[in-house]
C-alpha positions as CSV (number, residue, x, y, z in Angstrom):
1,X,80.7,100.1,71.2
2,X,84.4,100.8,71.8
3,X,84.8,102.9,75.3
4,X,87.3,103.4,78.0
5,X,86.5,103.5,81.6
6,X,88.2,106.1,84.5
7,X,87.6,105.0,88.4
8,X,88.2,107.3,91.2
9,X,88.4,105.4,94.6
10,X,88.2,108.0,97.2
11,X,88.4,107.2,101.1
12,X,84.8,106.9,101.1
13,X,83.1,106.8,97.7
14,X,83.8,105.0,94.6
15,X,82.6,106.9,91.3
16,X,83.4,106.0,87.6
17,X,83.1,107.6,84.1
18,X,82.8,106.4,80.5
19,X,84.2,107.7,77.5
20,X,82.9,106.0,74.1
21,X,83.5,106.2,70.6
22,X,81.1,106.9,68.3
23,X,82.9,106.3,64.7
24,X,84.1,109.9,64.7
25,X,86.0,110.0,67.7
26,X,85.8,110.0,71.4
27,X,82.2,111.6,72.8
28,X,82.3,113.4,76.4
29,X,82.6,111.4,79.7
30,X,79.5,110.2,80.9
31,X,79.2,108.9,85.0
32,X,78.6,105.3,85.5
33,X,76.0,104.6,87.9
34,X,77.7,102.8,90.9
35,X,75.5,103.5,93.8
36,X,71.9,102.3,94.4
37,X,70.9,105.8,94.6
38,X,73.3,107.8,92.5
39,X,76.2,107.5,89.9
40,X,78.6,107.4,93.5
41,X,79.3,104.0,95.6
42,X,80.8,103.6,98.8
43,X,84.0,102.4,99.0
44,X,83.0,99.1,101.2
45,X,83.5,95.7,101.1
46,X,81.5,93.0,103.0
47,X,82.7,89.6,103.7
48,X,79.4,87.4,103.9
49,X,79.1,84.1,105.9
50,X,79.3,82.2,102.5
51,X,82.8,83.7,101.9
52,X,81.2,86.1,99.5
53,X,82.3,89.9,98.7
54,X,79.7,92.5,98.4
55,X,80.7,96.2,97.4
56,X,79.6,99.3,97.3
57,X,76.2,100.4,98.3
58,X,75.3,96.6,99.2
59,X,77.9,96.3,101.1
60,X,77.3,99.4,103.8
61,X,73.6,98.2,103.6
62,X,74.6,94.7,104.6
63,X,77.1,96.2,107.3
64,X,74.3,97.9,109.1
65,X,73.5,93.9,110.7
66,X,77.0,93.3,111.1
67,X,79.5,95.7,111.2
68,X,82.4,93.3,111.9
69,X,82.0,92.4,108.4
70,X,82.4,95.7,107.0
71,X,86.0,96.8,105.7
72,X,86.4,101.1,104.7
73,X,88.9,103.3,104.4
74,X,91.1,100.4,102.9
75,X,92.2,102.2,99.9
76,X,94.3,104.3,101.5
77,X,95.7,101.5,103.6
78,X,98.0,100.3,100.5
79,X,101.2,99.4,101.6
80,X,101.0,99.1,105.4
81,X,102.4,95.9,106.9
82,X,99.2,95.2,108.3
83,X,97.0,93.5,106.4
84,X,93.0,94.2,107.0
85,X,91.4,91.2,108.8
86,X,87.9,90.1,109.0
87,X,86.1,86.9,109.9
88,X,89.3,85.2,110.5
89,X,90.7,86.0,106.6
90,X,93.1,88.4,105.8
91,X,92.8,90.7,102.9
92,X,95.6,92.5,102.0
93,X,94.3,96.1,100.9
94,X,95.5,96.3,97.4
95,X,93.8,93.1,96.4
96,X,90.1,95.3,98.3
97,X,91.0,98.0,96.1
98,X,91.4,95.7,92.9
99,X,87.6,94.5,93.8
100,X,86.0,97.6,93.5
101,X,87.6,97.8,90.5
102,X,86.4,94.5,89.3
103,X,82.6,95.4,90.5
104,X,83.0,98.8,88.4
105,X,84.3,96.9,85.5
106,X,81.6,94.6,86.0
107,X,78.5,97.2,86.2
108,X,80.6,98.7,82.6
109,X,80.3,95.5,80.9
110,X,77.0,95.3,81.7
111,X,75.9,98.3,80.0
112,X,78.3,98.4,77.1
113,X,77.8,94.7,76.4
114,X,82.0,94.6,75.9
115,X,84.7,95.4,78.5
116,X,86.6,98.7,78.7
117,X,89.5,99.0,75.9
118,X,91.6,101.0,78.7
119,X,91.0,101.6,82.5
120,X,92.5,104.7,84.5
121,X,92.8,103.5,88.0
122,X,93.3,107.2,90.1
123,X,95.2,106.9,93.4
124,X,96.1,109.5,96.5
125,X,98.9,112.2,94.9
126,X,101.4,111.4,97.9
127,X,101.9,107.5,97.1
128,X,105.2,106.6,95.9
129,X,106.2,103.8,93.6
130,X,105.9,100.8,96.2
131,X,102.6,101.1,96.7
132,X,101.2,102.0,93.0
133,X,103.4,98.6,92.4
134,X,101.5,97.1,94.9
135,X,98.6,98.3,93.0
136,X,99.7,97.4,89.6
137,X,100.4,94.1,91.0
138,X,96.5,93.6,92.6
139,X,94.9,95.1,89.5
140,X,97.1,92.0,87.6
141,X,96.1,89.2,89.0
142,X,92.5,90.5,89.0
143,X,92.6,90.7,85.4
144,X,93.6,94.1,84.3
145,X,97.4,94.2,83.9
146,X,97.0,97.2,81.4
147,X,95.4,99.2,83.9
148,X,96.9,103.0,84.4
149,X,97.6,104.7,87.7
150,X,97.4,108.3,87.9
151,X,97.1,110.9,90.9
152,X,94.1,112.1,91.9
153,X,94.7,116.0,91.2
154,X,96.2,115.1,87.5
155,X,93.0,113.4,86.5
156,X,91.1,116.5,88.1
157,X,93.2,118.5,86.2
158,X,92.1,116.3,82.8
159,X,88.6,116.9,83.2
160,X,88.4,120.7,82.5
161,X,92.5,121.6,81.2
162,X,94.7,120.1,78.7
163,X,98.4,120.3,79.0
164,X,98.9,123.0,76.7
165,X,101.9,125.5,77.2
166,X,103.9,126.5,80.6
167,X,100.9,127.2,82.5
168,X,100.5,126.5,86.4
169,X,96.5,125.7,88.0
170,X,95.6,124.2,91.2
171,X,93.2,121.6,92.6
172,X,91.1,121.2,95.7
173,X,90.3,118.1,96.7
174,X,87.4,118.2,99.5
175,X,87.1,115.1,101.7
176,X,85.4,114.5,105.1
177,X,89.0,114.3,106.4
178,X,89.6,117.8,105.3
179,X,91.0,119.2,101.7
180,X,94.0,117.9,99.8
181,X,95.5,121.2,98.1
182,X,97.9,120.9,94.4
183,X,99.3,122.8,92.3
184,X,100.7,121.1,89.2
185,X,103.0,123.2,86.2
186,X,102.2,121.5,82.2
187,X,105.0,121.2,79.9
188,X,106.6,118.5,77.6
189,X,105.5,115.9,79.9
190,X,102.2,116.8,80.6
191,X,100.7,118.0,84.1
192,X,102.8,117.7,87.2
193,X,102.6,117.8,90.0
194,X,104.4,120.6,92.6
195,X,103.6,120.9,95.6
196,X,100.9,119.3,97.9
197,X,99.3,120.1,100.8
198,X,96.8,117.8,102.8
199,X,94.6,118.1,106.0
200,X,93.7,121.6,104.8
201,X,90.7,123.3,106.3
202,X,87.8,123.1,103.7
203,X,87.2,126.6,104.4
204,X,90.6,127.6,103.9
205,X,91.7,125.4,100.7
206,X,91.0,127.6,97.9
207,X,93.1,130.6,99.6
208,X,96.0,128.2,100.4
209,X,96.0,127.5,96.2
210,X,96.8,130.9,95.8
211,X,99.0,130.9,98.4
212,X,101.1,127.9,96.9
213,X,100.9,129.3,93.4
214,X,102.8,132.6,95.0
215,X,105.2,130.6,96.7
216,X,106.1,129.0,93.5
217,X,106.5,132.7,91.4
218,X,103.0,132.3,90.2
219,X,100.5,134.8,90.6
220,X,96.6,133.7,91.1
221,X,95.7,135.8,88.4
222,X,98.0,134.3,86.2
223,X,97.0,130.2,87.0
224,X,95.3,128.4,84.3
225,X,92.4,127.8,86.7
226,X,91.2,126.4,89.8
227,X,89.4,122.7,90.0
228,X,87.5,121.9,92.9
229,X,86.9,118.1,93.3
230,X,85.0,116.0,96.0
231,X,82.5,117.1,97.8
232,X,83.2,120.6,97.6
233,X,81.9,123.6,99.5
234,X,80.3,126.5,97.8
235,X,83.4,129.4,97.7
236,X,82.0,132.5,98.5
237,X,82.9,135.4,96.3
238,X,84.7,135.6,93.1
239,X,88.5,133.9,92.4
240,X,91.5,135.7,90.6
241,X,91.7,133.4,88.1
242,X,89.0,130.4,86.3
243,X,87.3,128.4,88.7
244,X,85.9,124.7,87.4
245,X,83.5,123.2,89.3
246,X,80.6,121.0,88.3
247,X,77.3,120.7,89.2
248,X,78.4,117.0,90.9
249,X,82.1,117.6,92.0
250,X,82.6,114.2,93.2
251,X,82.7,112.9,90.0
252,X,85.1,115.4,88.7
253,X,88.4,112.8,89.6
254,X,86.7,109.8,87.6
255,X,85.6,112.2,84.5
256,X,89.4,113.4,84.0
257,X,90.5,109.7,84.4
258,X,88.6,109.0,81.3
259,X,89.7,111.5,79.4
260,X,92.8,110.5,80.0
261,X,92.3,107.1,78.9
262,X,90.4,108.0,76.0
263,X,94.2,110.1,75.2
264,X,95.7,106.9,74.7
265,X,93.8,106.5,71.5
266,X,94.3,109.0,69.9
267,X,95.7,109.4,67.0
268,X,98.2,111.6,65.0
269,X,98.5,111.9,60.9
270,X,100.7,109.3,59.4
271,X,99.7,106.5,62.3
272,X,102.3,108.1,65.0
273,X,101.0,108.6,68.4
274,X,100.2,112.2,69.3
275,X,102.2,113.9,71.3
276,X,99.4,113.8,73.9
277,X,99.3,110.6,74.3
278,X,103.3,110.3,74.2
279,X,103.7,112.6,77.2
280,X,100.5,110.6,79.1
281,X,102.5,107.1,78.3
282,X,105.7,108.4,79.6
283,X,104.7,110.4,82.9
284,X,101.6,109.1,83.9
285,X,99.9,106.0,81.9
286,X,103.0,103.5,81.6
287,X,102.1,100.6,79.5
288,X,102.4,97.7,81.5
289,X,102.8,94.2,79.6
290,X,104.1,92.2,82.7
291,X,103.8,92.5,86.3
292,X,107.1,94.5,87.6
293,X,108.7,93.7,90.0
294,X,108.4,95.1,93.6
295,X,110.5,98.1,94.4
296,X,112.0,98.3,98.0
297,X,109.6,99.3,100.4
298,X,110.7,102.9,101.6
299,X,112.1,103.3,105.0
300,X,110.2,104.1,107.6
301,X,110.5,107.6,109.7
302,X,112.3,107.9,112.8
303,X,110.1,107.6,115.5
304,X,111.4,109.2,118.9
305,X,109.6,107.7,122.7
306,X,109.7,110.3,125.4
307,X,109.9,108.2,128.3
308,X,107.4,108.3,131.1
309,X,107.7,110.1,134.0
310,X,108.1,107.8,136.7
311,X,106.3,109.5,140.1
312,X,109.3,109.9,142.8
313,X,109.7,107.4,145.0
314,X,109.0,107.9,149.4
315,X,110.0,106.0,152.3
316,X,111.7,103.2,152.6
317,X,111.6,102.3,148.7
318,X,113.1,106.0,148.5
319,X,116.0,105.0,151.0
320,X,116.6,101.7,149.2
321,X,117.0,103.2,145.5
322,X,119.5,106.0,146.7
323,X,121.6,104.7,149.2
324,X,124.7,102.2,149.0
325,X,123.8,98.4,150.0
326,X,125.5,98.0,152.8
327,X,123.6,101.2,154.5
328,X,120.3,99.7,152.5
329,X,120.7,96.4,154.4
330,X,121.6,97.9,157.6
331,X,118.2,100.0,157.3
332,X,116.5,96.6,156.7
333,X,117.8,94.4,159.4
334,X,117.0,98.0,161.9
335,X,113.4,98.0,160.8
336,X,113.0,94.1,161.3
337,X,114.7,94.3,164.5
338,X,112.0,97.0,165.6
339,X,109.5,94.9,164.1
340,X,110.4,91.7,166.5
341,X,110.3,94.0,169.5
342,X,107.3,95.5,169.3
343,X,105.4,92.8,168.2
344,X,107.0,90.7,171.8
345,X,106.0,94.0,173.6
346,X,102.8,93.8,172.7
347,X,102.4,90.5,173.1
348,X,103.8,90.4,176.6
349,X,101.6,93.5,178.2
350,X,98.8,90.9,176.6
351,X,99.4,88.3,178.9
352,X,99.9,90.2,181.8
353,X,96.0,91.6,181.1
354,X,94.9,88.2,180.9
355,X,95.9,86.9,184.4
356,X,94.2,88.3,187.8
357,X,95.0,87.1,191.2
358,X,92.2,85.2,192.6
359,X,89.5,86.8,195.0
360,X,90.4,86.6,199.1
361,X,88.3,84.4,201.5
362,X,85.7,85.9,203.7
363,X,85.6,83.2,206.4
364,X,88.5,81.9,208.0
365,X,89.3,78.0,208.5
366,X,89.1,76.9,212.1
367,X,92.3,75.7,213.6
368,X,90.5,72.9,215.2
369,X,87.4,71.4,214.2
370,X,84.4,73.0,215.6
371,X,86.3,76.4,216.8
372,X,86.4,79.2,215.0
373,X,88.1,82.1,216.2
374,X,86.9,85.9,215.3
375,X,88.5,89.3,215.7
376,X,86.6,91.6,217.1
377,X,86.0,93.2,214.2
378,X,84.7,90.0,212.3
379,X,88.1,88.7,210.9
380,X,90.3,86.1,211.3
């Protein structure tokens, strides 16, 4: 059976939808079971002593023994100059990401019996065009150079709103690193996106939608509606405008990336493509047939290094840092001088402690032998 596969890879989850055509079209999406214990994954990989990769679910279990092994948080590591090292091999982060693809792809062909006509790869909204080449380029030599690349919130957007009309809605994307806050306008080229927001306080992300939408002329009673994706809090209260939210948000990013692929089949009267799928292939889904090549790598910030306080300096080094040399040697040669004499001083007053004069005779010699002469007060 003909079907197309999304794949959301999140900083700590993997999750993946289907979309498969029955004769009559293209049915809803459906969630891929990833995980051991539900349709979500984590996004691991674990570098056995064979030389083996494990993912997902096996791959944290088997990290539990030894975490050295264990390599997360990769997928948002595309495009750093450092590659991510383990056992002695070096894995550059891109090609990690392409293997959780692969292992998705895998667990899809396994259950369809066929491999996916299109894949919808999603990545963070704030990635420029280096590193989705990067991407592009990893997802090639793993075997899917037709595979799309689309952000994150777009493919949220896909899963509950088509691109119909100048309309504005936003997106929350919940994380454990906090909330990732869109707003995106449709028109002739589909959803965009306008203005992003991340490290948001989950608490504080669906009134910071509204307060985007005003900054950009938009009232919150006037968006489209409001997608919350991840693992979402419960919002308290009711919102100004629609609110979408399933009853598993975390598979809300991999759902819309399936829809979207499933777009790229349809078709229009007369064998044209739809205008749907025109806008998706222009904006978001470009059709690759060859690797491209890499653009420049962006420039990196600025960085500015306060200096450390040194502490001041006392004494002697004090005297020797401030004054000219010629005073600085003269200070020297003084204190060595000083030095000399008191250490002869001291040495002197030593010996003179260490010699006594020797004790006086009680008895007198005799001046001749046998006489002996005597004071009369018994001395000599």
């Amino acid at each position: 059976m003909p079907y197309v596969l999304g794949i959301d890879i999140a900083s700590t989850r993997t999750t993946a939808a289907t979309c498969a055509h029955d004769g009559d079209g293209w049915g809803t999406p459906e969630p891929l079971w990833l995980g051991a214990r539900g349709p979500a994954a984590a996004s691991a990989v674990f570098l056995d002593d064979d030389g083996y990769l494990l993912t997902g679910d096996a791959a944290a279990e088997a990290g539990l023994s030894a975490p050295a092994r264990l390599l997360t948080g990769f997928h948002d590591r595309v495009g750093d100059d450092v590659p991510v090292i383990v056992g002695g091999e070096r894995f550059p982060a891109e090609s990690l990401s392409a293997v959780l693809v692969d292992a998705a792809v895998d667990q899809a062909t396994e259950r369809f019996g066929e491999k996916p006509r299109h894949i919808v790869l999603t990545h963070p909204v704030g990635w420029g065009s280096f590193r989705r080449d990067l991407l592009r380029r990893a997802l090639a030599e793993a075997g899917f150079p037709r595979a799309a690349l689309v952000a994150a919130p777009i493919a949220a957007l896909h899963a509950y709103l088509a691109p119909q009309g100048d309309v504005t809605a936003g997106v929350c994307e919940f994380s454990p690193d906090g909330a990732v806050v869109t707003i995106a306008t449709a028109g002739i080229n589909g959803w965009q996106p306008v203005k992003t927001i991340e490290g948001v306080d989950p608490g504080e992300a669906v009134g910071k939608v509204f307060e985007l939408a005003h900054g950009a002329g938009v009232q919150p009673q006037a968006l489209a509606g409001l997608v919350l994706a991840g693992e979402a809090p419960p919002v308290p209260g009711r919102t100004p405008c629609a609110l979408f939210a399933s009853s598993d948000p975390t598979l809300t990013v991999a759902t819309g990336a399936a829809n979207i692929a499933a777009r790229r089949d349809l078709p229009q009267p007369g064998g044209a493509p739809s205008s749907a799928v025109a806008t998706v292939e222009t904006t978001l889904l470009p059709r690759v047939e060859a690797v491209p090549e890499l653009t420049e790598r962006p420039e990196r910030p600025p960085v500015d290094i306060t200096p450390f306080p040194l502490p001041e300096r006392t004494g002697a080094a004090k005297l020797l840092s401030r004054r000219k040399p010629l005073v600085a040697t003269a200070a020297v040669v003084v204190l060595a001088a000083t030095t000399l004499l008191l250490t002869l001083t001291t040495r002197e007053a030593t010996a003179d402690k260490g010699q006594q004069a020797p004790p006086a005779s009680s008895t007198c010699a005799p001046a001749t032998p046998g006489a002996a002469t005597t004071s009369p007060e018994g001395r000599c």
